[in-house]
N, C-alpha and C positions, 0 to 999 in steps of 0.2 A: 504494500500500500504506500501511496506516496501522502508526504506532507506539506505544503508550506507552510512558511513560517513568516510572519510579517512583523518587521520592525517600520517604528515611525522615530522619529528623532527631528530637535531642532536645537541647534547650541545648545549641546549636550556632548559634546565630543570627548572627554573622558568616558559616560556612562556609557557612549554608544562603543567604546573601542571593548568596554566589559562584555557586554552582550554580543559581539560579535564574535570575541573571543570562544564563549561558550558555546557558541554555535557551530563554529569551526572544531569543537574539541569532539562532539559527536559520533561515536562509532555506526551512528545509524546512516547509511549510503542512501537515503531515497528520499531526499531533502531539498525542496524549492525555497531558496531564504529570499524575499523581496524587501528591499529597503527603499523607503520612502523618506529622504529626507526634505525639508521646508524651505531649502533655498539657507541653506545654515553659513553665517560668516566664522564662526568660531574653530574652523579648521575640520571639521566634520566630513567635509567632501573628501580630506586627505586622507582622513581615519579611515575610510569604505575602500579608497584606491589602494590602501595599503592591504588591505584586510583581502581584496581583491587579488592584486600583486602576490601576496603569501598564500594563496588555493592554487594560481596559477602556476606556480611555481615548485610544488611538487610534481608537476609533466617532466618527465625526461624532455630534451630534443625531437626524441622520435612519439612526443604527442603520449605516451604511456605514463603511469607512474614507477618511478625509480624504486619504489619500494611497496609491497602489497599495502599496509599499514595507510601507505597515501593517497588507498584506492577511497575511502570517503572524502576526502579533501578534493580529488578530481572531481567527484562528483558533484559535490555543491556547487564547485568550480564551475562547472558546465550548466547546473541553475543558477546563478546566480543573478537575480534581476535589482538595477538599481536605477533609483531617480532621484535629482535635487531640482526643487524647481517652488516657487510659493505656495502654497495650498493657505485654504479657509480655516485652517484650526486641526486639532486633533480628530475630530472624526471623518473630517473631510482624506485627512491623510490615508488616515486606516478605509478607510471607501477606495481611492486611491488602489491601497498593494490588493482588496477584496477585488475589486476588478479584476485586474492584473491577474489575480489566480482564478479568476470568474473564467479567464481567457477572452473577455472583452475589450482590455485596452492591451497595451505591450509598451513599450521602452525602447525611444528613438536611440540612432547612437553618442547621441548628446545628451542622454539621461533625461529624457522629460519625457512626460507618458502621451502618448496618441490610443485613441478606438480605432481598433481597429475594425477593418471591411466585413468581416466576416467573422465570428467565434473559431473559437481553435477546436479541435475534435474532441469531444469529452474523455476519450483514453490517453489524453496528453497530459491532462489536467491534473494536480492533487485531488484526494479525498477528502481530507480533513483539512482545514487553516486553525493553526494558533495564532494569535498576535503577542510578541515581545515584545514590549517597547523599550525604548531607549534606558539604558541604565538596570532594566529586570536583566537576570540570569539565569541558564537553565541550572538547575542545582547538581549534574552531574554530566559525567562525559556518557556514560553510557543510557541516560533517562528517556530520550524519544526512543533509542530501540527496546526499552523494555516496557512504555506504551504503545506501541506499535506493536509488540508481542504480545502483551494484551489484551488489544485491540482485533488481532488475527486470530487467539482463540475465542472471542466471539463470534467471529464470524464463523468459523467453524463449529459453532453450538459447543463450545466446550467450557465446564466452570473454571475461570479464576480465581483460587485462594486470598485474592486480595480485592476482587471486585462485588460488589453488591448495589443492585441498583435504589434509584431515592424512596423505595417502598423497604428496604433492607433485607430484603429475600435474593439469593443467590439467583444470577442471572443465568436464563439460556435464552435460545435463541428459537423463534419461533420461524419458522419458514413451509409460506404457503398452508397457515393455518394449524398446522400441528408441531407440534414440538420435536426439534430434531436430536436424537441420539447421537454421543461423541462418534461412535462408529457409521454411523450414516454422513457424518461430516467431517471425515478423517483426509486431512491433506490430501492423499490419493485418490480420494474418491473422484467419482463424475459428479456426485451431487458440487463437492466444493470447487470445482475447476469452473461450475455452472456461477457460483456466488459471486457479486458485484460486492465491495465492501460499500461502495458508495449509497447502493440500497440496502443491503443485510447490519450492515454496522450499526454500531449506537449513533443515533442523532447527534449528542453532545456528551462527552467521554472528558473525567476532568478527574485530575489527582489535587496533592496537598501544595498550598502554597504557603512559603515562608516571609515572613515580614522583616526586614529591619531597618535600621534609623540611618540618618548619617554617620553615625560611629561606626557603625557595621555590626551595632548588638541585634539581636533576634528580642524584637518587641511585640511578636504573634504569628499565629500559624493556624491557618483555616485548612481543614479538611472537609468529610463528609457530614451533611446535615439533610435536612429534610426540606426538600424546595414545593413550595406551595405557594399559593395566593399571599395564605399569610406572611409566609416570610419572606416574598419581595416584598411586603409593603413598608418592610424597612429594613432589607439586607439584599442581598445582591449574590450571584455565580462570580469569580473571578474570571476575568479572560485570560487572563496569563496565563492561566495550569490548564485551559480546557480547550480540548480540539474540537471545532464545530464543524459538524459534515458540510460540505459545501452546497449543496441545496438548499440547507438552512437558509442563505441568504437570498436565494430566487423564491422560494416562499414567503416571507418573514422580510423582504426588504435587507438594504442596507441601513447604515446608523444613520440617525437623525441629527443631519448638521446645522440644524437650527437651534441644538443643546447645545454646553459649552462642556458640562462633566460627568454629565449621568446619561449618555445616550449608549452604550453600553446595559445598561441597568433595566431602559427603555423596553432595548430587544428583548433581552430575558424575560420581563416581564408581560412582553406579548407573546414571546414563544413560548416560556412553559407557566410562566404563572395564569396567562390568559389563554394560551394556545395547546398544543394536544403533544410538546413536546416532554420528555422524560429524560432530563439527565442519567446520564449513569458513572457511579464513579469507583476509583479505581485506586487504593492506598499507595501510593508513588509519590516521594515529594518530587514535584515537576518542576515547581521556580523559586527563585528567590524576588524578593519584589523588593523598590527601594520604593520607602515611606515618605520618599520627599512628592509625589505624584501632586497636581492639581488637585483631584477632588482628593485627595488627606491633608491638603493645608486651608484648603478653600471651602471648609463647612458650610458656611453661610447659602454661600452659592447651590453647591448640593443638596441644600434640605430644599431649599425656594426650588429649584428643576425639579428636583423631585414631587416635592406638592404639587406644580405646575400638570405633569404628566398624569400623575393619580387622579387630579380632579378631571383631565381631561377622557381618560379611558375606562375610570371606573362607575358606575353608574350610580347616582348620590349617596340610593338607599345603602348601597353595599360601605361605602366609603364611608359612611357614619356610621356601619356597625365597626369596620375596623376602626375608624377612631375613637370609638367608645373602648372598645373589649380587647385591641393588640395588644396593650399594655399586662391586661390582667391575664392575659394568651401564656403572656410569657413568663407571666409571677408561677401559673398552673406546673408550665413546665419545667422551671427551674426547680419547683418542691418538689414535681414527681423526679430531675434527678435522682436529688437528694431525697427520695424515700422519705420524704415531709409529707407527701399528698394526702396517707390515710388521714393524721391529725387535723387536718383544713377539711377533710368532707365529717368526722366527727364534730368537729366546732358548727361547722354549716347544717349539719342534720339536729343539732341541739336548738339552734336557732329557729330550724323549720317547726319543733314543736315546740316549740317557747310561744311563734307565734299563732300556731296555730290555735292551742291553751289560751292565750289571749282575747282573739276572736271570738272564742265558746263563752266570753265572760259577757 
């Protein structure tokens, strides 16, 4: 299965040499990395030529690599798509490389993106897109091929010891209505030589992501949790740790560039919190993420885009029951952690007849 992987950067050219870094350290060979950068003065152009310069340069003379080892480094090599050029903000960017792997635009040889005439053939294409941005890291050399492993035995109906989807029941794979047997879906088979990961796969396949500060301390770390209505109404999927099949965006649109921080947040919440999509995830720390982003400095902003959007797609009645009860949603579930829950339905049921005994006076 093939990936891309899309970075956006703008005068950011220390963070973006990190990320690039980590992308070239990759053992996984089947890697389209698209960089978009914003017309960046701060030496960033130089940082990608180099970053370029150092894939290319593992070819021998005679067009091979010199060494097996620098057989993933050719390859990226030879994906390798880059543009520096203005764009409208962050999500315009990220629309930008989503194109680009859409095979809708492509990459003049002056690095500025053109639409092209005609789509590219969809067995050209990746399956999945992650978006890295500028300054995130992938948290290991070897992490996209052990999602991508994965990610291959679901499609072959086979369970993962570390995957469970957002219902928390061990995943299989249903195909053409019944549930397929590992041995019906055994690499050799004809059944699986038949399977399209682009269709059989998970829609949206997301591991753990790690937080830290500008010191470079570890200040959190989101994993698997339960995605629902309720809990986009005030939390969010990461993009950085999750591969989104690429249909997802010919359904579901691209980001809305008319946000400035939350349009990321947007999608999700019309693809699964509103729409009929099913994350599934997968215990893999995938990224590392620097906490200096827009929307982690820029609350103010985020909560107003956010409100903005809820009032606009949720429908009122709904939207004043969660701003009535989100809060207490989450009191419920924090006690049921912590094995608190019986004593708060004992208090509650004491209550019930306290007033019902009142009533009767």
């Amino acid at each position: 299965m093939k990936l891309s992987i899309i970075t956006i950067n703008y005068n950011n050219a220390e963070g973006l040499r990190k990320t690039l870094a980590s992308v070239a350290a990759q053992t996984y060979a089947d890697i389209e990395h698209i960089i978009v950068d914003g017309g960046s003065t701060d030496g960033s152009v130089e940082v990608i030529r180099e970053y370029e310069q150092s894939l290319t340069s593992r070819l021998s003379p005679s067009g091979v690599p010199d060494k097996v080892r620098d057989f993933v480094g050719c390859s990226l090599a030879s994906r390798l798509k880059w543009l520096s050029e203005p764009d409208k903000g962050i999500y315009n960017a990220m629309n930008k490389g989503i194109e680009i792997a859409l095979g809708k635009f492509g990459v003049t040889d002056d690095h500025h993106s053109m639409p092209l005439a005609s789509r590219l053939s969809p067995d050209s294409l990746s399956d999945y897109i992650q978006i890295l941005n500028s300054g995130d890291i992938l948290a290991a050399a070897d992490v996209t091929e052990r999602m991508m492993a994965a990610l291959a035995q679901q499609v072959r109906g086979e369970e993962h010891p570390m995957m469970q989807a957002s219902s928390g029941t061990p995943l299989r794979l249903e195909v053409k209505g019944k549930e397929s047997s590992k041995a019906e879906t055994d690499a050799s088979s004809p059944l699986a030589s038949r399977l399209s990961p682009i269709e059989n796969g998970p829609a949206i396949f997301y591991g753990n992501m790690t937080k830290v500060n500008a010191a470079g301390k570890v200040v959190g770390k989101s994993g698997y949790t339960e995605y629902s209505l309720r809990q986009f109404y005030s939390s969010t999927l990461n993009h950085d740790c999750a591969y989104i099949r690429r249909d997802l965006f010919e359904e579901y649109g691209l980001y809305d560039e008319d946000l400035k921080i939350v349009s990321d947040w947007k999608w999700y919440l019309q693809a699964i919190g509103l729409g009929m999509v099913k994350p599934e995830y997968v215990d893999i720390d995938v990224t590392i993420f620097d906490d200096g982003g827009i929307s982690e400095t820029n609350l103010a902003l985020r909560n107003a885009e956010r409100r903005k959007v809820l009032e606009e797609l949720l429908p009122p009645a709904v939207l004043w029951d969660y701003d009535t009860h989100a809060f207490e949603m989450e009191q419920m579930k924090r006690l049921r952690r912590w094995h608190l829950y019986g004593l708060v339905y004992f208090l509650e049921r004491v209550c019930f007849k306290m007033e019902k005994w009142f009533c009767k006076r």
